[in-house]
PyMOL commands that place a pseudoatom at each C-alpha (Angstrom):
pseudoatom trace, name=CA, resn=UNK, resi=1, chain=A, elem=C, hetatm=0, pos=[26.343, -31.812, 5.180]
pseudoatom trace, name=CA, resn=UNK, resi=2, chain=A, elem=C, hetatm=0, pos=[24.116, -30.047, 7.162]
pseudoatom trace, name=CA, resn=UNK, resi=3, chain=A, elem=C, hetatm=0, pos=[21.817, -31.969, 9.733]
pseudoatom trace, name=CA, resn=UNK, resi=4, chain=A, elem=C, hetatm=0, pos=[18.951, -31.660, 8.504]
pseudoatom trace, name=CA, resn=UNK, resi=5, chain=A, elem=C, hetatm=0, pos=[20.150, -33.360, 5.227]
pseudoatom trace, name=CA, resn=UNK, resi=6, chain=A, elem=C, hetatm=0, pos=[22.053, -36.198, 7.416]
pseudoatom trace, name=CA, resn=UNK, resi=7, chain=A, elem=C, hetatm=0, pos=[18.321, -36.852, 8.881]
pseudoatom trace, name=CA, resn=UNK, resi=8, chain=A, elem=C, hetatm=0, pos=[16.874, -37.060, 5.063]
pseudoatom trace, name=CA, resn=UNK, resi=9, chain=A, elem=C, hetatm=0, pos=[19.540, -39.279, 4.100]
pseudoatom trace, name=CA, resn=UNK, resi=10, chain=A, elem=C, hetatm=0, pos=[19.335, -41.674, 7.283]
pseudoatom trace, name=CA, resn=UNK, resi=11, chain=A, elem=C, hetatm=0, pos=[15.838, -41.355, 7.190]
pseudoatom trace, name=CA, resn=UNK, resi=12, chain=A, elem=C, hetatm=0, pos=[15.804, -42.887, 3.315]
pseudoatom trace, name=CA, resn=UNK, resi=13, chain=A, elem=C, hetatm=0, pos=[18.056, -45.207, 4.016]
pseudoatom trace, name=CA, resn=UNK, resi=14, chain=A, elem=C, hetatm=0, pos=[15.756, -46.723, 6.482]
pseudoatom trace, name=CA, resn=UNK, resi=15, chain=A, elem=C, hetatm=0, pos=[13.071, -46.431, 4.806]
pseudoatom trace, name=CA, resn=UNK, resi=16, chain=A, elem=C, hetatm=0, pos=[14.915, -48.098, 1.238]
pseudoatom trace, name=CA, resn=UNK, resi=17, chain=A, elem=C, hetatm=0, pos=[16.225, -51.006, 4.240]
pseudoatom trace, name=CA, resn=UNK, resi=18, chain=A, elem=C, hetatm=0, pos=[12.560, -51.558, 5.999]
pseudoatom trace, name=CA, resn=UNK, resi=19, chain=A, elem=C, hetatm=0, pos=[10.957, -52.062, 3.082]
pseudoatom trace, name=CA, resn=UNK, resi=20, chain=A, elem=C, hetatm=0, pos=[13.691, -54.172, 1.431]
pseudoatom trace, name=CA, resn=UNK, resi=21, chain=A, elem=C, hetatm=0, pos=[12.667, -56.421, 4.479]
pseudoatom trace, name=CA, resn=UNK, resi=22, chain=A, elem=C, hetatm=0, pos=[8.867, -56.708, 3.594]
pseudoatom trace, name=CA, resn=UNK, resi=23, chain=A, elem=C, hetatm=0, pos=[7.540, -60.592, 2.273]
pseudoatom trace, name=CA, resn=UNK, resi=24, chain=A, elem=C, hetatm=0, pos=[5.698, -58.673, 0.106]
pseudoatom trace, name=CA, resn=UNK, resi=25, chain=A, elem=C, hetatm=0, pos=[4.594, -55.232, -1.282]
pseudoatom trace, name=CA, resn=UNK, resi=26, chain=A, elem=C, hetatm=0, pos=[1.176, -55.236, 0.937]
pseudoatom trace, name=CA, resn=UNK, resi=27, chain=A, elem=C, hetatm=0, pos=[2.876, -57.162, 4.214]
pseudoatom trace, name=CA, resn=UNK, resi=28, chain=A, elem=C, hetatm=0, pos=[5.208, -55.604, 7.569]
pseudoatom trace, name=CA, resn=UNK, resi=29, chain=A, elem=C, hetatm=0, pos=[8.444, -57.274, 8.025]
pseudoatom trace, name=CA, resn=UNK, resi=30, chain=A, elem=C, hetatm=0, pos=[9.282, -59.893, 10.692]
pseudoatom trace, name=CA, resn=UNK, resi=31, chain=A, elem=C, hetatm=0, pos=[9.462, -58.115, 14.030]
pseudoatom trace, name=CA, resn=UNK, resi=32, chain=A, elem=C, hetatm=0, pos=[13.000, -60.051, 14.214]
pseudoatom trace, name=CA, resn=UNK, resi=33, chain=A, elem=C, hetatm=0, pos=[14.668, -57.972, 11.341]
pseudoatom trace, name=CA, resn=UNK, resi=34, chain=A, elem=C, hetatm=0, pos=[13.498, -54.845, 12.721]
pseudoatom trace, name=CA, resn=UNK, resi=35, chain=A, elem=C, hetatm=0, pos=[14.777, -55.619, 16.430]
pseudoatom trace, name=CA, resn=UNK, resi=36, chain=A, elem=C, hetatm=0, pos=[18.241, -56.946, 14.910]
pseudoatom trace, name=CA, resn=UNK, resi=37, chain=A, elem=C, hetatm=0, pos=[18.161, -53.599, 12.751]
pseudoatom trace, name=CA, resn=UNK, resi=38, chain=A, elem=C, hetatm=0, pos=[17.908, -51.369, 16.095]
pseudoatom trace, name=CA, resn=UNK, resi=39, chain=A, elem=C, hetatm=0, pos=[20.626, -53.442, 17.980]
pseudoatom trace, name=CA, resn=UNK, resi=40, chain=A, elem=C, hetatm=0, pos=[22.879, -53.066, 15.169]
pseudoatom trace, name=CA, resn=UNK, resi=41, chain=A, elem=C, hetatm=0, pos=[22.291, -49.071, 15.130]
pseudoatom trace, name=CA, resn=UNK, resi=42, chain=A, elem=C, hetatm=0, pos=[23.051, -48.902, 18.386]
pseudoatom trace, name=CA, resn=UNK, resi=43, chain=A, elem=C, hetatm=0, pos=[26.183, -50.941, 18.802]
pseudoatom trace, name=CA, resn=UNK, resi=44, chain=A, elem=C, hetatm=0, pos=[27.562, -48.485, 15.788]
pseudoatom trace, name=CA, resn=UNK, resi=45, chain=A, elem=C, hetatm=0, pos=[26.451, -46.026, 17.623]
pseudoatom trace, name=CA, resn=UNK, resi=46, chain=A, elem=C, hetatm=0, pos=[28.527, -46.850, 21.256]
pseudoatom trace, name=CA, resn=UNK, resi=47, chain=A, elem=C, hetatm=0, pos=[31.354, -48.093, 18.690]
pseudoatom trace, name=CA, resn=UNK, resi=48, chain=A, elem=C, hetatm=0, pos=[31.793, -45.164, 16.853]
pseudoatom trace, name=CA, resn=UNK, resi=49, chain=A, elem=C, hetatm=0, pos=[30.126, -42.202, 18.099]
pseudoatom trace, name=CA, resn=UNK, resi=50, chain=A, elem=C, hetatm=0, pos=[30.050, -39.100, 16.231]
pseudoatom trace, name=CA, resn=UNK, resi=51, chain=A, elem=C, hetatm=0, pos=[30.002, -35.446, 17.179]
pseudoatom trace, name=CA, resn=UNK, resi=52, chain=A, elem=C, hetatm=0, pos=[27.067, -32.969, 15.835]
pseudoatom trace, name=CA, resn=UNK, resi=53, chain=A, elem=C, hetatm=0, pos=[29.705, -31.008, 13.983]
pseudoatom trace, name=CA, resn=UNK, resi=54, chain=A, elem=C, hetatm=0, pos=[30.460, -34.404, 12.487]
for i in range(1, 54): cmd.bond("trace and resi %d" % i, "trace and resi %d" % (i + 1))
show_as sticks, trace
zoom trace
């Protein structure tokens, strides 16, 4: 997989998680699920970090 398809992917699965988060069609998310979203990205990320070739 090259990277630019491993940004596409992440970027749609971010996208598909965000708005899974919404109240409602027309309405943000809680500013709590998006902060726990980030600190869970990042402790993956110092708990398994990957290489570019990777």
């Amino acid at each position: 997989m090259s990277a630019q398809n491993a940004a596409v992917d992440s970027l749609s699965a971010l996208r598909q998680w965000y708005d899974g988060h919404r109240p409602s069609p027309d309405e943000e998310p809680n500013t709590y699920v998006i902060c726990a979203g980030l600190a869970i990205l990042e402790r993956t990320r110092d708990a398994f970090p990957l290489s570019r070739s990777e």
